[in-house]
C-alpha positions in Angstrom: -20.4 34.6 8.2 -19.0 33.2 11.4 -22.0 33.8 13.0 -21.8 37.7 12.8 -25.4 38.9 11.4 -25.8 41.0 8.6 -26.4 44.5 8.8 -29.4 46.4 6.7 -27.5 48.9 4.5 -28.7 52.2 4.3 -30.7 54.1 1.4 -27.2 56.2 0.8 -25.0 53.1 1.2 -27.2 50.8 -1.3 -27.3 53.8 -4.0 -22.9 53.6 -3.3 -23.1 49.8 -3.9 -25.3 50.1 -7.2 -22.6 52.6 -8.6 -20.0 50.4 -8.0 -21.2 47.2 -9.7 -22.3 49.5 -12.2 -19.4 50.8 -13.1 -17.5 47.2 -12.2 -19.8 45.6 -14.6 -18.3 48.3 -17.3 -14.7 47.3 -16.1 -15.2 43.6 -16.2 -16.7 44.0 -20.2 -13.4 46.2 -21.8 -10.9 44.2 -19.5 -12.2 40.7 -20.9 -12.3 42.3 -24.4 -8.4 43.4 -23.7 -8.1 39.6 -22.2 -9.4 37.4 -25.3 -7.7 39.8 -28.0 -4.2 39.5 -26.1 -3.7 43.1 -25.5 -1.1 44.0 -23.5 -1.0 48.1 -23.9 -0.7 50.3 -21.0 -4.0 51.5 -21.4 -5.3 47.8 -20.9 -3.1 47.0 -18.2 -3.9 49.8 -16.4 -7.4 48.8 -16.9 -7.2 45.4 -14.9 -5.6 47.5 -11.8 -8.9 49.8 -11.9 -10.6 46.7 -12.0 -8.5 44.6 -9.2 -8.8 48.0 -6.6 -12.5 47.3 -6.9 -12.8 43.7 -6.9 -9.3 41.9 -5.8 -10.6 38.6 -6.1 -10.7 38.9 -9.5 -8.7 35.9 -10.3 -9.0 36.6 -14.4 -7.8 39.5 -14.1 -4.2 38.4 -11.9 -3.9 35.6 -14.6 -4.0 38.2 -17.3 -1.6 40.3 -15.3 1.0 37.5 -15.7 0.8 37.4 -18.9 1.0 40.8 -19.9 4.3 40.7 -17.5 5.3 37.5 -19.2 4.7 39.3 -22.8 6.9 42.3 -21.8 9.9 40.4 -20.4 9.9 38.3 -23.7 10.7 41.3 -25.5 12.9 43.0 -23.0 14.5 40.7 -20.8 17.8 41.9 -21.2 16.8 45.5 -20.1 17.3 44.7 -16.2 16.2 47.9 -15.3 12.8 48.0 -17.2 12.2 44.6 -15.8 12.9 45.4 -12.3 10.3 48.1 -12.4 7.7 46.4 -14.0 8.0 43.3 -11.4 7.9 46.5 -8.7 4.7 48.2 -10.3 3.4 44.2 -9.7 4.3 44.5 -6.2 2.5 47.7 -5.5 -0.5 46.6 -7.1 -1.0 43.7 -5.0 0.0 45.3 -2.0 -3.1 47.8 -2.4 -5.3 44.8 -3.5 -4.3 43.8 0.0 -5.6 46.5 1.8 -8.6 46.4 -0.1 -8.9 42.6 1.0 -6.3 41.3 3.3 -7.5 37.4 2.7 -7.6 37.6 -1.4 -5.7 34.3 -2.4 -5.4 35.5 -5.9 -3.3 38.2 -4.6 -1.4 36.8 -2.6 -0.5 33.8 -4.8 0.1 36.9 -7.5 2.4 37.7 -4.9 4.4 34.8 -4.9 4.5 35.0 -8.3 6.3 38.2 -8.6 8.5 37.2 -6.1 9.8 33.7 -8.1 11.0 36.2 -10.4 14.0 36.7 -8.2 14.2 40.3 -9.2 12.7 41.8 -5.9 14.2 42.6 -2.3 12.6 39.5 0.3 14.1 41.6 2.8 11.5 43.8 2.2 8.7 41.3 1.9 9.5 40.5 5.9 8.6 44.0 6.4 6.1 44.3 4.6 4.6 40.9 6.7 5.4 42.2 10.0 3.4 45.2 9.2 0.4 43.0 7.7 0.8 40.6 10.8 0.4 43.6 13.4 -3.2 44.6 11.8 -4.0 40.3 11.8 -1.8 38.1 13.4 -3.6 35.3 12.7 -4.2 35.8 9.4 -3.0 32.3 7.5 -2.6 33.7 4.1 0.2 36.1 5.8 1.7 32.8 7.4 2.0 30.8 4.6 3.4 33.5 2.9 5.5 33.9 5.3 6.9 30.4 5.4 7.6 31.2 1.5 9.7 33.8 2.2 11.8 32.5 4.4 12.1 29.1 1.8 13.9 32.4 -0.5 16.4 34.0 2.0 19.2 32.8 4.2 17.1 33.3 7.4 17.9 31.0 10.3 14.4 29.0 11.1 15.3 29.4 14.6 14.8 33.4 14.2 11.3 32.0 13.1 11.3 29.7 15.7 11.7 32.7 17.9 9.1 35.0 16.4 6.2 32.5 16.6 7.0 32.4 20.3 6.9 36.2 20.4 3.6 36.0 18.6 2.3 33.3 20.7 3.7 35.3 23.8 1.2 38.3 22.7 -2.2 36.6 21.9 -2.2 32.3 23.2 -5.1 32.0 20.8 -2.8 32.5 17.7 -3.7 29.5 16.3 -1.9 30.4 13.1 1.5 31.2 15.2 1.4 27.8 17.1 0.4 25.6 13.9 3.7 27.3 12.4 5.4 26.7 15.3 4.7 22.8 14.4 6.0 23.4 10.6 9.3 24.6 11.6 9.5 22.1 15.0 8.5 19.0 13.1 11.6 20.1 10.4 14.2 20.0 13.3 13.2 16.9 15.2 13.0 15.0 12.2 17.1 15.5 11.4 17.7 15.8 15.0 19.0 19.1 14.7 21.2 20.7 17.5 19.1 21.5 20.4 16.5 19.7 18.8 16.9 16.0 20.1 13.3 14.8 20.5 13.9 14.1 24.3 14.7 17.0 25.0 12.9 19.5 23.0 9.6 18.2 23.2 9.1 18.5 27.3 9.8 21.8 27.0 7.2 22.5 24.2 4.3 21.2 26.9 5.7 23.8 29.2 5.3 26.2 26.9 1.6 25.4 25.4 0.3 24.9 29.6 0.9 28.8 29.6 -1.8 29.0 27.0 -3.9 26.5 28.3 -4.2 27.3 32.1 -4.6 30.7 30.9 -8.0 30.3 29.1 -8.9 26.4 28.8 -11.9 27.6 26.5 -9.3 28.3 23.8 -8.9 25.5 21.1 -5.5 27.0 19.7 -3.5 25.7 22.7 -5.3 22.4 22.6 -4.6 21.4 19.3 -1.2 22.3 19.6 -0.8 19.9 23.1 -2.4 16.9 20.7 0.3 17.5 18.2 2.6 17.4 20.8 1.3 13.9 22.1 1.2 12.8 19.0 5.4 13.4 18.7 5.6 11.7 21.7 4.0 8.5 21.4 4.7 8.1 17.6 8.1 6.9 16.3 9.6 8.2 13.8 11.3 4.7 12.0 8.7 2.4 11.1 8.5 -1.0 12.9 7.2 -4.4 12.2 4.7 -4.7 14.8 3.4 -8.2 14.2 3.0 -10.9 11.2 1.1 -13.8 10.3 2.0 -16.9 10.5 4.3 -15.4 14.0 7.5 -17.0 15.1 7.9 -20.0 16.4 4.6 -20.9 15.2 3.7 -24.2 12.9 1.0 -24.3 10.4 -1.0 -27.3 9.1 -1.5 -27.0 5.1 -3.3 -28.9 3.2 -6.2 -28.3 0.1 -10.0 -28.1 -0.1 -12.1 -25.1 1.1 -12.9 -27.4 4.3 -11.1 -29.3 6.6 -11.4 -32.2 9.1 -9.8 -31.8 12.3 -6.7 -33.6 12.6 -4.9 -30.9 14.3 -1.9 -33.0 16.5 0.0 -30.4 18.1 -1.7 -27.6 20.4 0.5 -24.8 18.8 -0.3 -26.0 15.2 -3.2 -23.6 13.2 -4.9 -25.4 10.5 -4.8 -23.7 7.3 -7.0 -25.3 4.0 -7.0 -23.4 0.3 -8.5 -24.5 -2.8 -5.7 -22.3 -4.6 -3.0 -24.4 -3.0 -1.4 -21.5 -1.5 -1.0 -19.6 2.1 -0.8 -15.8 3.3 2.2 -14.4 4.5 1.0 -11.1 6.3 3.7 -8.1 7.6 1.9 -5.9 9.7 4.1 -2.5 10.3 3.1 0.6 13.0 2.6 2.8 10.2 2.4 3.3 6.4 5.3 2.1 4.2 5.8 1.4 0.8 9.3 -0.5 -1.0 7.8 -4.2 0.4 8.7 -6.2 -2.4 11.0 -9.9 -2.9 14.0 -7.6 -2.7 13.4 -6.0 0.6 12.1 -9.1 2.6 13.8 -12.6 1.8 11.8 -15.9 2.3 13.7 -18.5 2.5 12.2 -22.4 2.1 12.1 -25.6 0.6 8.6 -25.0 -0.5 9.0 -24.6 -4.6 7.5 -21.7 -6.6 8.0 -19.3 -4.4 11.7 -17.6 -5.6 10.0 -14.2 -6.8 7.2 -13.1 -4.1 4.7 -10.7 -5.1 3.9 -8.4 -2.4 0.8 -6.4 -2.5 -0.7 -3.5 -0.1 -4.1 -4.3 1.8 -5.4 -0.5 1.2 -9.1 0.2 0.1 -7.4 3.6 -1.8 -5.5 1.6 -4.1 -2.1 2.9 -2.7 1.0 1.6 -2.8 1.4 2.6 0.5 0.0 0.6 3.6 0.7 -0.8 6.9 -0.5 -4.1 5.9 1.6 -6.0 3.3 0.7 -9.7 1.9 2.3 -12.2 -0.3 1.1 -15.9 -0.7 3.3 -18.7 -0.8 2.5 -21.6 -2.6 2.5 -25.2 -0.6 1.0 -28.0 -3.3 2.7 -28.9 -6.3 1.5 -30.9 -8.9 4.2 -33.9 -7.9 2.5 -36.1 -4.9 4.7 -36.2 -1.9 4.3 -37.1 1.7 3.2 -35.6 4.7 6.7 -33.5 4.9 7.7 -30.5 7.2 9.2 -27.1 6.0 10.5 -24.3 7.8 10.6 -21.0 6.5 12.5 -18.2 7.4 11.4 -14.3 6.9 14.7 -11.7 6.8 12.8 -8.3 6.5 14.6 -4.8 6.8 18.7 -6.1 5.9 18.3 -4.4 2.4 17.2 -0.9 2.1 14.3 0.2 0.6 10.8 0.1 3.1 9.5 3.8 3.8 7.0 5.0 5.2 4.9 8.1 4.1 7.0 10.4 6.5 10.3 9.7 4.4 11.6 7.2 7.1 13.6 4.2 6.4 12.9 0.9 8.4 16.2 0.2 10.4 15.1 -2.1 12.3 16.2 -5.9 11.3 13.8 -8.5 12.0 13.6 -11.9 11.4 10.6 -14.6 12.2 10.9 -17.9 11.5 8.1 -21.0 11.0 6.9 -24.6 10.4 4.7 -25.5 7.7 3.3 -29.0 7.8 2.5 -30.0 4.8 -0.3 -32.7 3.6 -0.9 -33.3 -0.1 -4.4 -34.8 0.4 -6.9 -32.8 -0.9 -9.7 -32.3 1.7 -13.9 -32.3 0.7 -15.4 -29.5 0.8 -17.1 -29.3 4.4 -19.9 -26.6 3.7 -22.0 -29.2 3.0 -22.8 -28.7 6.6 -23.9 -25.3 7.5 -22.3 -23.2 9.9 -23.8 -22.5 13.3 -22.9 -19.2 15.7 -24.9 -20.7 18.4 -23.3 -24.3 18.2 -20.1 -26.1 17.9 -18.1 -23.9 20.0 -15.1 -24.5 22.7 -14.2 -22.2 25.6 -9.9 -21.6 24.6 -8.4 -23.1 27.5 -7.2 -19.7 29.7 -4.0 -21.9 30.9 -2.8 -23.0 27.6 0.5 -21.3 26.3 -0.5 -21.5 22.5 -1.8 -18.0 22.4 2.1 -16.9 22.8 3.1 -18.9 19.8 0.0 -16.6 17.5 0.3 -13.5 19.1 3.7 -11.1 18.3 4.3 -8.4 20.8 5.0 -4.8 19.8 8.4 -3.8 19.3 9.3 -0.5 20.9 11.7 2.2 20.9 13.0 4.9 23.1 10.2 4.8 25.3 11.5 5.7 29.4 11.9 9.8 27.8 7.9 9.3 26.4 6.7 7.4 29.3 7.9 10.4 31.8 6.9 12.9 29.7 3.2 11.3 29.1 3.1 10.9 32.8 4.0 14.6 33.9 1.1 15.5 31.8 -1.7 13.0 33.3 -0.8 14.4 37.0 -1.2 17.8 35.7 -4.5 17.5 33.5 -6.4 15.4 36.1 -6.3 19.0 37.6 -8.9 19.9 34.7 -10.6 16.7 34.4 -14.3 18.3 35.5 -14.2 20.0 32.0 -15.0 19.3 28.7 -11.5 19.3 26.9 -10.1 18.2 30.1 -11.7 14.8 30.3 -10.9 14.3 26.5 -7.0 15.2 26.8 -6.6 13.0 29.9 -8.6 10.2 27.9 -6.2 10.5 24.9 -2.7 10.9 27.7 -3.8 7.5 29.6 -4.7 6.1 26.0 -0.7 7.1 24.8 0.4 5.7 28.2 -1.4 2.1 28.1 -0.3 1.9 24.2 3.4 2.4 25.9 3.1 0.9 29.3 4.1 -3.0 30.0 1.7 -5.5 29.4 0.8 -5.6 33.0 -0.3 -2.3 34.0 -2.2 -1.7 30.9 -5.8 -3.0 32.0 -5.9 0.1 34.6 -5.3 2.5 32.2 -8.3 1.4 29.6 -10.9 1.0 32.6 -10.3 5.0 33.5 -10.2 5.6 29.3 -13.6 4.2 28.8 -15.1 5.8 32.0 -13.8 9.4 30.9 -15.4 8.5 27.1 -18.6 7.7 28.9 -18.7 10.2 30.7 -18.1 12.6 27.5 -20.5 11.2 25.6 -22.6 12.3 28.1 -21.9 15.7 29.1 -21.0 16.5 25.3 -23.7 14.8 23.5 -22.9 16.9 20.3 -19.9 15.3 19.5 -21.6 11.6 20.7 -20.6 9.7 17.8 -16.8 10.6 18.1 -16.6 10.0 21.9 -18.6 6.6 20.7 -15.5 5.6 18.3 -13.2 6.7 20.6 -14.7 4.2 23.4 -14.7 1.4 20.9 -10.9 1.6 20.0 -9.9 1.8 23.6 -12.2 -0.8 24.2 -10.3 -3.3 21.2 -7.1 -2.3 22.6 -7.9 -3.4 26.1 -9.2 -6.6 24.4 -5.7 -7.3 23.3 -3.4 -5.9 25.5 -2.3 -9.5 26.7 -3.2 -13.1 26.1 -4.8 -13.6 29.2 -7.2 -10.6 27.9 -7.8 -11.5 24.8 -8.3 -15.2 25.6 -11.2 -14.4 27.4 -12.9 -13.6 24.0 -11.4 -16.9 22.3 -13.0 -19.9 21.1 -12.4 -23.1 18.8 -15.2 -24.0 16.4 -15.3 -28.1 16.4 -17.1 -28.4 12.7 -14.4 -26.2 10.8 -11.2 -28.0 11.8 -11.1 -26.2 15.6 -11.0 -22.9 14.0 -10.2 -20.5 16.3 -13.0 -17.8 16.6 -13.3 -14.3 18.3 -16.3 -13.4 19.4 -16.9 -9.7 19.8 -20.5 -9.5 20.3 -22.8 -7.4 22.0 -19.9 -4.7 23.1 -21.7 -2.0 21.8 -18.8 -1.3 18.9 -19.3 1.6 16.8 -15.6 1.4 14.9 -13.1 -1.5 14.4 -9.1 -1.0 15.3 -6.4 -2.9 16.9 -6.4 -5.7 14.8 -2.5 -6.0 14.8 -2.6 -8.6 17.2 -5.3 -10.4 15.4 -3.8 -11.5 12.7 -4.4 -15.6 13.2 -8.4 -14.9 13.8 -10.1 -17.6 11.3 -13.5 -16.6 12.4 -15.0 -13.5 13.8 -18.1 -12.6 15.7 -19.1 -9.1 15.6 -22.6 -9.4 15.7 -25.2 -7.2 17.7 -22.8 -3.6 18.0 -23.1 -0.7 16.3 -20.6 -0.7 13.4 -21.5 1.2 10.3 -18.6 -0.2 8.0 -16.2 -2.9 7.8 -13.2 -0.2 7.6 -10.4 -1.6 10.0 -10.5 -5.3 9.4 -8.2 -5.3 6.1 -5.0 -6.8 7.9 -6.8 -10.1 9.4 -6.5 -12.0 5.8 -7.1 -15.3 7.5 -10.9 -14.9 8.3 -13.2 -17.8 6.6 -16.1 -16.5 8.8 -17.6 -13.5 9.6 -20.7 -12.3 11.7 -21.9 -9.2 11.3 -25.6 -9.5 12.0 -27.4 -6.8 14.2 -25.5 -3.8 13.2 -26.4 -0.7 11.3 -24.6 -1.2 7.8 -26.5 0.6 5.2 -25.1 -0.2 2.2 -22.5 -3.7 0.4 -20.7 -0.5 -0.1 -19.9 -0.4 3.9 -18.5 -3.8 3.3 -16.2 -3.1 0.7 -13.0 -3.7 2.8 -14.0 -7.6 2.2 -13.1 -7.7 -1.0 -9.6 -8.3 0.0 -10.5 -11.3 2.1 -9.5 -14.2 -0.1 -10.4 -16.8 2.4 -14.2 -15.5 3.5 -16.5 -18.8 2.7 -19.2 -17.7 5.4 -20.9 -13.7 5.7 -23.7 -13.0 7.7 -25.5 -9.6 7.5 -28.4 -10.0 8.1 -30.6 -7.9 10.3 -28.5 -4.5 9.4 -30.0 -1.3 7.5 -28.8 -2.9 4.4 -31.2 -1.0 1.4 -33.5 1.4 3.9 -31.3 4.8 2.4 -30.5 3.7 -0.7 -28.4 6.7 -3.0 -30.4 8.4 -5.3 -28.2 8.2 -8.7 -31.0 10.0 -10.3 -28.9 13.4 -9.4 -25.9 12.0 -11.0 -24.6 12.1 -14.6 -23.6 8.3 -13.8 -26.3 6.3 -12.6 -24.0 4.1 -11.0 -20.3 3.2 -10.8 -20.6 0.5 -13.0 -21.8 3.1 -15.9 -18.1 3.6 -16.7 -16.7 0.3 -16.3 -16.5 -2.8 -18.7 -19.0 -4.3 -16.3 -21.0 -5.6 -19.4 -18.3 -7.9 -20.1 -19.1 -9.6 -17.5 -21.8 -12.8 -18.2 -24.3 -12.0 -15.1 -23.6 -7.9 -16.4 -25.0 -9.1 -19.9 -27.6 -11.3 -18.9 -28.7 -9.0 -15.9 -28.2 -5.6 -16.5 -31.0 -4.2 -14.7 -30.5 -6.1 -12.0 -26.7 -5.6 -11.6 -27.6 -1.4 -12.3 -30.1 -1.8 -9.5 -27.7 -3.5 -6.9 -24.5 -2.1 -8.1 -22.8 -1.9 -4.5 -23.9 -5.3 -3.7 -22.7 -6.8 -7.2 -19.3 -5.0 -6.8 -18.7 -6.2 -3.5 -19.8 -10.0 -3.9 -18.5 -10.6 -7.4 -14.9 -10.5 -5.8 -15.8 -13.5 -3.2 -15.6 -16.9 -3.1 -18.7 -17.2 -0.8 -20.3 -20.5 0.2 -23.0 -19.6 3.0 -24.3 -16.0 3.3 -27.3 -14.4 5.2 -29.1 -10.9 4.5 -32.5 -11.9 6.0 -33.8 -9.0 8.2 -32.6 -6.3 5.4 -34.8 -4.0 3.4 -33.1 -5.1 0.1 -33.6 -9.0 1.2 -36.9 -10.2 -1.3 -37.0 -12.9 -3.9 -35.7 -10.5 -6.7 -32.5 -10.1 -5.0 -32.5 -13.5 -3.7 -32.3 -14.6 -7.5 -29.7 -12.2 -8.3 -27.1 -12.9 -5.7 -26.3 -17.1 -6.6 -25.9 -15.5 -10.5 -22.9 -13.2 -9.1 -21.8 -16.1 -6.4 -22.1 -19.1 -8.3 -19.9 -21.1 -5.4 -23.2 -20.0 -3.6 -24.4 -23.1 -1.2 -26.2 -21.8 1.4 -28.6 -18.6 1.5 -30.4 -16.8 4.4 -30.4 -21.3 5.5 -31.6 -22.4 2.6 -29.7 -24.6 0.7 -29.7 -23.8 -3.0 -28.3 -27.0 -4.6 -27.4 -30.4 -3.6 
């Protein structure tokens, strides 16, 4: 274990270790005998502690323990002293488990056990630790335990505060010590406690950890405790609305049909078309909240139906909890009316009740405010035509002021303290920039100081980011894949760390209404993030990269058309993050791995998902069953989509069976692999 070999045993130490489990074995069969009759004599209890000296991690017999304790203080709970010195004789035999194996969790939960009780000294339990501690300091059972304790007594948390620093002081590769150190910091500067202001306590933490680091860089334990560091600095602790869909200022053209014509008459004005006669209002927060409901973010408009909003989370975990929050507003009504406009206002965070995971409440007021042009003409569906990623596209005009109206800015807090501290640490790491976990911590301080940094400065910070990740991916080619992901989110972010960035990668498609497209080809992406920003994107080019999944692209709810051919996606279970796009008419994955390592289900009681589901209600699950138990990711995946055009050629699972199979669970189905299916 750990990489320490094994050692032979010797003749006279085999013949000791065939006694014991000999005579273990003999233990194990009267104690389980005692245990299933309920016999809770002395005889028998002294029995288990026989058996717990030999073998401490005999979980049984600590359950059977409680019981007989439980048993006893039935019957004699009001004899305080009996009590007292039964919870003791508890103590004692743990303590010696213990020594037999400092790391048994069943003891040491047995511990904590005894010690809810409330009958026995804490005080004691300190001492006890510190003289545990001194053998292993490191020890995390002891730690946790430790943080137990402390949750029972009256002890200041800066005395513990105090003592992981003493700790830390005597061995820098404590990594126990400094990740308790976190515990009990992350407590204080999350009430702001006295001498605990964020500003203030934090620059003096990276003083502390460069001891440990420029002491022996090859130790992790100061690392790890410098990233959570960064991580308190760049992170905010009240979530913010960093961007929404449609963004103020901006206007919208609605109108029906799953196609449009162009008739676009303003430059700021986004075309938006829906069969269902509705639009998606997307809130887009810096972290995960939860409370986004009709009572927590008023929409007020003319446009009718829409008094109760339903807002749901975009999460692939089926959470209530999310960064990305949609509602859809309906535009046509069953009255005709003329072309009229509406604006629509969006009052989020003047009524409490948005929180995010941490237990933080969105402060923050906010309000956006848009036009909605609204036609009641019901537009023909354009996918008569097939769509072309080769043709039809316009270069966005680089001079045009429109992106401003689509794109929302990040809001930001507090940041001249974070900025100074992030930039005291860059000067002193390029110092260690030839190494490893040099090159690495410098990559993720200029990554926290271009997230932070104005819009202008940002570009220099990526260029020198993606350098250091090439540069690690070659020196460390272990840990490719991570330094791969890590080049492709700073790579995104650099994408749309301004307009005049990102509108180097923006086009309009001219047979979809001008749609405006990104096209994010060929970049060599392993991992999609940053799509805050994105939010108006209508189609998306991600073809020839690397990407393995579409995890990432949940938030940009306006995308009709997506490319993903020339990746390596093995599975429709990759692409199950589309499920939530309720506008995708066009997919293309063709030319992936799509069906080359298909799972074996054969190992599985469940052959397949769909094994405990009322798939079989479904018409194509009763009239292909084989076929749907065959292609199960694909079926679950596709069923949920409107698709009219979609492309697998170039796949091991493309072939005429699954050809037939896919129009039966897309029945909107026009278009497949070019071939049009009906007229």
């Amino acid at each position: 274990m750990h990489g320490r070999p094994r050692k032979a045993y010797k003749p006279e130490e085999e013949a000791a270790s065939a006694s014991k489990a000999v005579k273990l074995r003999s233990l194990q069969t009267q104690f389980m005998s005692n245990h299933h009759n309920k016999i809770y004599t002395k005889e028998a209890i002294d029995l288990s502690t026989k058996l717990l000296e030999i073998n401490p991690e005999a979980y049984t017999a600590w359950n059977y323990r409680k019981l007989a304790v439980e048993d006893t203080l039935s019957r004699e709970e009001s004899n305080q002293d009996l009590v007292k010195s039964i919870l003791d004789e508890e103590l004692k035999v743990v303590e010696s488990a213990l020594r037999q194996n400092f790391k048994s969790y069943g003891a040491w939960h047995h511990r904590k056990w005894v010690l809810s009780k409330g009958h026995s000294s804490v005080g004691n339990e300190l001492r006890l630790l510190d003289k545990f501690q001194s053998l292993d300091s490191r020890n995390f059972h002891a730690w946790n335990y430790r943080r137990f304790v402390v949750e029972l007594t009256n002890r200041s948390k800066q005395d513990e505060l105090k003592y992981t620093e003493d700790m830390i002081s005597k061995d820098f590769s404590n990594y126990s010590a400094w990740h308790n150190r976190s515990v009990l910091l992350s407590s204080f500067l999350a009430r702001k406690a006295e001498g605990f202001m964020p500003n203030e306590k934090i620059p003096e933490e990276y003083k502390l950890v460069h001891d440990a680091i420029f002491t022996d860089e090859d130790d992790q334990s100061g690392w790890f405790y410098h990233l959570w560091l960064l991580d308190q600095t760049v992170n905010v602790e009240t979530p913010l609305l960093t961007s929404s869909w449609p963004s103020h200022g901006s206007r919208i053209n609605l109108s029906g049909g799953a196609g449009c014509l162009n008739d676009s008459a303003s430059s700021k004005l986004t075309t938006f078309c829906s069969e269902s006669g509705s639009f998606p209002l997307i809130l887009y927060f810096d972290q995960a909240v939860s409370g986004v409901s009709s009572s927590t973010v008023a929409v007020d408009s003319e446009l009718r139906g829409n008094e109760d909003l339903v807002w749901e989370p975009v999460s692939n975990k089926n959470s209530r909890v999310s960064c990305v929050w949609v509602a859809r507003l309906n535009y046509m009504s069953s009255e005709p009316c003329f072309p009229k406009e509406y604006k629509v206002k969006v009052r989020i965070g003047n009524s409490p009740g948005i929180v995010s995971s941490r237990g933080c409440n969105f402060s923050t007021p906010y309000e956006f405010v848009f036009t909605a042009h609204v036609h009641d003409t019901v537009r023909e569906d354009s996918q008569e035509v097939i769509v072309s990623w080769t043709d039809g596209f316009d270069i966005w005009d680089a001079q045009s002021k429109d992106l401003n109206f689509l794109v929302n800015l990040d809001q930001q807090m507090g940041l001249k303290w974070r900025q100074e501290a992030i930039e005291e640490e860059i000067e002193l790491f390029r110092a260690l920039s030839d190494s490893k976990i040099g090159k690495l911590t410098l990559a993720r301080l200029l990554m926290a100081k271009a997230m932070i940094s104005e819009n202008g400065v940002k570009g220099v910070h990526y260029e020198e980011i993606l350098e250091l990740y090439s540069d690690l991916m070659v020196l460390d080619s272990s840990h490719y894949r991570y330094y791969k992901d890590e080049h492709s989110v700073a790579l995104l972010h650099k994408v749309t760390s301004s307009t005049e960035s990102l509108s180097r990668y923006l086009f309009q498609y001219r047979d979809i209404n001008n749609s405006i497209c990104l096209r994010l080809n060929n970049l060599s992406l392993s991992r999609i993030d940053s799509v805050g920003k994105l939010l108006f994107v209508q189609m998306l080019d991600l073809s020839h990269n690397e990407l393995h999944s579409t995890e990432g692209l949940e938030a940009m709810q306006l995308i009709s058309c997506l490319n993903l051919s020339h990746n390596r996606i093995r599975s429709f279970s990759a692409l199950d993050s589309l499920r939530h796009f309720k506008q995708l008419l066009v997919l293309d994955v063709s030319h992936n791995n799509i069906g080359e390592h298909s799972v074996d289900t054969t190992r599985y009681l469940c052959s397949s998902p769909l094994s405990n589901s009322e798939w079989t209600e479904d018409e194509v699950g009763r009239q292909m069953t084989s076929l749907v138990t065959k292609y199960w990711d694909a079926y679950f995946v596709l069923r949920d989509l409107d698709l009219k055009q979609l492309d697998i050629a170039g796949n091991v699972i493309a072939g005429d069976e699954f050809s037939s199979f896919v129009p039966q669970v897309v029945p909107k189905l026009v278009w497949l692999d070019g071939q049009k299916l009906r007229s």
